[in-house]
LOLOMAR-115370 format. One record per residue: residue number from 1; residue in three letters; x, y, z negated of N, C-alpha, C, CB in turn. Coordinates in Angstrom, 2 decimals, decimal comma, m for minus. Glycine has a CB too. Layout:
BEGIN
VEXFI num residuo n_c1 n_c2 n_c3 ca_c1 ca_c2 ca_c3 c_c1 c_c2 c_c3 cb_c1 cb_c2 cb_c3
VEXFI NUM ALA X Y Z X Y Z X Y Z X Y Z $
...
end
This chain:
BEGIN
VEXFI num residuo n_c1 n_c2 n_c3 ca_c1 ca_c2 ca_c3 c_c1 c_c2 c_c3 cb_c1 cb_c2 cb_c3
VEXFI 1 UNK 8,79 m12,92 m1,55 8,94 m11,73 m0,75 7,63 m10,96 m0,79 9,35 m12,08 0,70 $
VEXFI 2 UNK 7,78 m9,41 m0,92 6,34 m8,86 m0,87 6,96 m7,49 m0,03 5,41 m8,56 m2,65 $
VEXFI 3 UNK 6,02 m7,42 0,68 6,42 m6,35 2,01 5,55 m5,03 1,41 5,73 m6,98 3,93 $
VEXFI 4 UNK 6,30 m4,07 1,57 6,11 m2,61 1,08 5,78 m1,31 2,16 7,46 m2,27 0,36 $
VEXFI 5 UNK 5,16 m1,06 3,05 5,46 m0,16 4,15 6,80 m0,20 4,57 5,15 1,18 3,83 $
VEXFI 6 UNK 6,44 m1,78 5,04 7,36 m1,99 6,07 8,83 m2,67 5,77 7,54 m0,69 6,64 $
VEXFI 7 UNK 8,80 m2,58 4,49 10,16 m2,74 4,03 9,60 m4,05 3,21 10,95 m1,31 3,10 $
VEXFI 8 UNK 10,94 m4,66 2,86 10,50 m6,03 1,71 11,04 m6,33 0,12 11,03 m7,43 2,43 $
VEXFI 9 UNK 10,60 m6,58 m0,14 11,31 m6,99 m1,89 11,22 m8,46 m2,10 10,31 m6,26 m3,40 $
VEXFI 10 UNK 12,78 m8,90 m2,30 13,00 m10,31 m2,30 13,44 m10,53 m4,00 14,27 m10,77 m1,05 $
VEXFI 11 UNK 12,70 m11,56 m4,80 13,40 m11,88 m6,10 14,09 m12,82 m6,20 12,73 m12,03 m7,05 $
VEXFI 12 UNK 15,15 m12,78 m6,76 15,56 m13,80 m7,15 15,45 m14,28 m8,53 16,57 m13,75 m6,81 $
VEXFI 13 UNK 14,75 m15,22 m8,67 14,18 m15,44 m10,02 14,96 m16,23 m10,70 12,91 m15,97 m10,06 $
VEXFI 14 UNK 16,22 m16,84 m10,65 17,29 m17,12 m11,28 18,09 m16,35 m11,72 17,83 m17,72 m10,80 $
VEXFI 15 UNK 18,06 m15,44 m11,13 19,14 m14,20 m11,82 18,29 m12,96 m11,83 20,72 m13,82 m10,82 $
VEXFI 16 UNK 16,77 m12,90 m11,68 16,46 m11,59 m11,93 17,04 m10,44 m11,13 16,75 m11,41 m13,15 $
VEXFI 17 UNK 17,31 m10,67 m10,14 17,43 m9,57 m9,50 16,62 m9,47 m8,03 18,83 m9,41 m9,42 $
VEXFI 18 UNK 16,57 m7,97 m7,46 16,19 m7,90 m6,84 16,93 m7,23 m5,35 15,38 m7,61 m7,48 $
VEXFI 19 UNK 16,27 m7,80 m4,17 17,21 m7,42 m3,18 16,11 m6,76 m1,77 18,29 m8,96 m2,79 $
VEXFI 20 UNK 16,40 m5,77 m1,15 15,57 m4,99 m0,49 15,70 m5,10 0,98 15,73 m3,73 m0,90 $
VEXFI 21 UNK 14,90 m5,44 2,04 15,05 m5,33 3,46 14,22 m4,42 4,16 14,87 m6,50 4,02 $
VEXFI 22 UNK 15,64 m4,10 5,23 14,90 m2,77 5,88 13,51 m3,36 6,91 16,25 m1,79 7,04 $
VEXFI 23 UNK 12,81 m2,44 7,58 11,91 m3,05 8,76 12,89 m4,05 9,65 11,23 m1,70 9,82 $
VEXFI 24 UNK 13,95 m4,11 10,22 14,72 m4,97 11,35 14,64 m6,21 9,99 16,70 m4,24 12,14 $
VEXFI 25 UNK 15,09 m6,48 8,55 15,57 m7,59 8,03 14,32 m8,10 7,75 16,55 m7,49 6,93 $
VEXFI 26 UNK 12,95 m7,09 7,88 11,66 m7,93 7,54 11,46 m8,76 8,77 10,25 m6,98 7,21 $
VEXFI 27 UNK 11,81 m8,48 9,54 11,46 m8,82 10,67 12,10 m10,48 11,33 11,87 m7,56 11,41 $
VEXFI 28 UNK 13,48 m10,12 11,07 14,64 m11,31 10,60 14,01 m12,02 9,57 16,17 m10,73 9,98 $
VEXFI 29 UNK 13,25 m11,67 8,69 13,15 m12,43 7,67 11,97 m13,98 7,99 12,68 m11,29 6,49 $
VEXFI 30 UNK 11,31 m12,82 8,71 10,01 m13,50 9,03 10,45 m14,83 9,82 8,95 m12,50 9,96 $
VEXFI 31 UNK 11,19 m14,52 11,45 11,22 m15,67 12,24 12,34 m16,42 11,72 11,32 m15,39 13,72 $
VEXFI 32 UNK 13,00 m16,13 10,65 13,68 m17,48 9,90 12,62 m18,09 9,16 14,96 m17,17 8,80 $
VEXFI 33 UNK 11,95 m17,59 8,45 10,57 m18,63 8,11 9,63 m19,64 9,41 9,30 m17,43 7,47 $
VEXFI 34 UNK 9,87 m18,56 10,31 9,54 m19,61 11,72 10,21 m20,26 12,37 9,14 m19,18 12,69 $
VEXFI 35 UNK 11,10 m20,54 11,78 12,17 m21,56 11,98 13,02 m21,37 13,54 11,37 m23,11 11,88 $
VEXFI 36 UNK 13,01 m19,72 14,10 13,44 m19,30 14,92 15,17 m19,75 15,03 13,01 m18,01 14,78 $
VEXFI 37 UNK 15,75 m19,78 16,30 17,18 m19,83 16,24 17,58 m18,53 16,41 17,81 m20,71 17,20 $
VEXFI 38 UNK 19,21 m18,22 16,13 19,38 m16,59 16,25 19,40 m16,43 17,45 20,59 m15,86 15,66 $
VEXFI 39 UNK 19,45 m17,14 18,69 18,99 m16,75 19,62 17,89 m16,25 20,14 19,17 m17,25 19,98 $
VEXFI 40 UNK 16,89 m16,97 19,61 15,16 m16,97 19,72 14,96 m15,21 18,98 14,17 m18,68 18,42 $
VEXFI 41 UNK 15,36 m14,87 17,90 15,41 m14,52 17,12 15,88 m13,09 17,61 15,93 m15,31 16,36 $
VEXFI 42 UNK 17,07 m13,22 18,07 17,42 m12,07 19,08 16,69 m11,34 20,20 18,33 m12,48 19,68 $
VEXFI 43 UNK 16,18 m12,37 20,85 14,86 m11,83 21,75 13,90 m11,32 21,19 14,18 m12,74 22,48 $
VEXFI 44 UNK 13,53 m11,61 20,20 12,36 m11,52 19,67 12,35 m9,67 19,35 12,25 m12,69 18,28 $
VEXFI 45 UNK 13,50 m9,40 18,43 14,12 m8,22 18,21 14,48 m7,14 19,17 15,07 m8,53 17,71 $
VEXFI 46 UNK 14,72 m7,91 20,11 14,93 m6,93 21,13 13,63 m6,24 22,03 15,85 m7,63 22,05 $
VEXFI 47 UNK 12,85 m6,92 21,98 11,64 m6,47 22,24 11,01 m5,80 21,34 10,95 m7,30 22,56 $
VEXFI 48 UNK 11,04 m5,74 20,27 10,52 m5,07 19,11 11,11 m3,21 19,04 11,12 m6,10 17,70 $
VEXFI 49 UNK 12,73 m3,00 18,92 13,78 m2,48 18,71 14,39 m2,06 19,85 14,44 m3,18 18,06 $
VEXFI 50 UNK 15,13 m1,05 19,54 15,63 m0,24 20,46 17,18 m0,58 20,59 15,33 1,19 20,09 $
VEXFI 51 UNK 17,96 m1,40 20,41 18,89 m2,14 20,17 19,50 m3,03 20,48 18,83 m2,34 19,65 $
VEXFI 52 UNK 20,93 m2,93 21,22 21,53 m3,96 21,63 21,69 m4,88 21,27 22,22 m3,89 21,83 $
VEXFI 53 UNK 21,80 m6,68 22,26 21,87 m8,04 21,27 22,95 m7,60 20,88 21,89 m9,66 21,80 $
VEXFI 54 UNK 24,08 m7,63 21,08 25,66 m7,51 20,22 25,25 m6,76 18,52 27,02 m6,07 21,37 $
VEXFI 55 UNK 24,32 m5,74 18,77 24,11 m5,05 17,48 23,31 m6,18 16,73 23,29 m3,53 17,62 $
VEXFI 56 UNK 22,16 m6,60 16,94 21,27 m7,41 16,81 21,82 m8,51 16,39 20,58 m7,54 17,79 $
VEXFI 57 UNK 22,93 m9,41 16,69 22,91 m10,55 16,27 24,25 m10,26 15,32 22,88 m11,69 17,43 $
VEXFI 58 UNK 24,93 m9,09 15,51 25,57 m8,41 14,41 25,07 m8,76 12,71 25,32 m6,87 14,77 $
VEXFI 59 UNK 23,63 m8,35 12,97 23,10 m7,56 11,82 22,39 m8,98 11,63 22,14 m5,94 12,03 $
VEXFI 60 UNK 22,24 m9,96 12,31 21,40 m11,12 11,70 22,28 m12,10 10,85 20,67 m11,97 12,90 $
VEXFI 61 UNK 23,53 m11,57 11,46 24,68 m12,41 11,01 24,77 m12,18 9,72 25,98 m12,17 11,64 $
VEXFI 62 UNK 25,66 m10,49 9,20 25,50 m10,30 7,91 24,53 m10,65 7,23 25,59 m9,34 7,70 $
VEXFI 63 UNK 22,81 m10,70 7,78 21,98 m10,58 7,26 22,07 m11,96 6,37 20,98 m10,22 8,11 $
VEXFI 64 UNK 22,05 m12,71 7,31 21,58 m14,13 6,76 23,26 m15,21 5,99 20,71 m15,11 8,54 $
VEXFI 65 UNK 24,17 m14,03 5,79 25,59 m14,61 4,90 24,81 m14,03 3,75 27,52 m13,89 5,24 $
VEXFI 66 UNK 24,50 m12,96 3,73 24,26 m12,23 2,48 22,92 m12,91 1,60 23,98 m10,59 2,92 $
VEXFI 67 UNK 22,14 m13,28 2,40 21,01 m14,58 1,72 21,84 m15,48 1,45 19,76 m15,33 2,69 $
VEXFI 68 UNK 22,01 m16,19 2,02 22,81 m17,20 1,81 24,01 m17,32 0,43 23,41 m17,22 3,08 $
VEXFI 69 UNK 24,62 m16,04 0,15 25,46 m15,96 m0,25 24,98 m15,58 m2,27 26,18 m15,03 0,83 $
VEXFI 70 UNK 23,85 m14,70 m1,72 22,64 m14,71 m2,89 21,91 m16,26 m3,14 21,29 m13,57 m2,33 $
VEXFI 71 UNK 21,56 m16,98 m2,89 21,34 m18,33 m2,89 19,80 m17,86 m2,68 21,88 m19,33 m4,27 $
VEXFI 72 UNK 19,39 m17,00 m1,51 17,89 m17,17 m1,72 17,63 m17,67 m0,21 16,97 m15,65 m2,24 $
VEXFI 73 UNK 18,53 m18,15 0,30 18,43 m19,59 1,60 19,24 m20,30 2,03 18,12 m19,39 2,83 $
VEXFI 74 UNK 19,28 m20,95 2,18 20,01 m22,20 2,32 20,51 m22,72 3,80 19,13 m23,23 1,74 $
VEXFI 75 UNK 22,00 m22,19 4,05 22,37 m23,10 5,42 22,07 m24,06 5,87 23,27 m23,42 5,60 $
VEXFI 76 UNK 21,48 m24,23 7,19 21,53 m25,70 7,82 22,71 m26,06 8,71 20,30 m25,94 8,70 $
end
C-alpha cells in the first residue's frame, strides 16, 4: 500500500493489478492492520467523519468483501 494525498494504491502482485482507496478506505485500511474490530473501527470513523454508523459500517462491509474477494486479505 502507498498512500497518495490521502488516497491509497494497493497492488496486487499476483495479478498485477491495481486497486485505489478513497480517504474513509485509507482509513479502514489502516485499523484493519491494527487489528481493530468493525466495531472499534466504526468509532474510530465516526470521530474522524461526518457520517452515520449505519453508513459507516455499510461501507466497511463492502469494503473489506471486496479485499477479500481480490485476495489482498484474508477472512478470519
Amino acid at each position: 500500500m502507498r498512500e497518495i494525498a490521502g488516497e491509497a494504491v494497493l497492488l496486487d502482485m499476483e495479478q498485477g493489478m491495481y486497486y485505489g482507496l478513497n480517504e474513509v478506505g485509507v482509513e479502514i485500511w489502516k485499523l484493519l492492520e491494527e487489528g481493530k474490530s468493525p466495531a472499534e473501527t466504526v468509532e474510530t470513523l465516526k470521530s474522524k467523519f461526518e457520517v452515520d454508523a449505519m453508513t459507516l459500517m455499510k461501507d466497511l462491509l463492502n469494503l473489506t468483501s471486496d479485499l477479500v474477494e481480490a485476495g489482498l486479505v484474508q477472512a478470519e
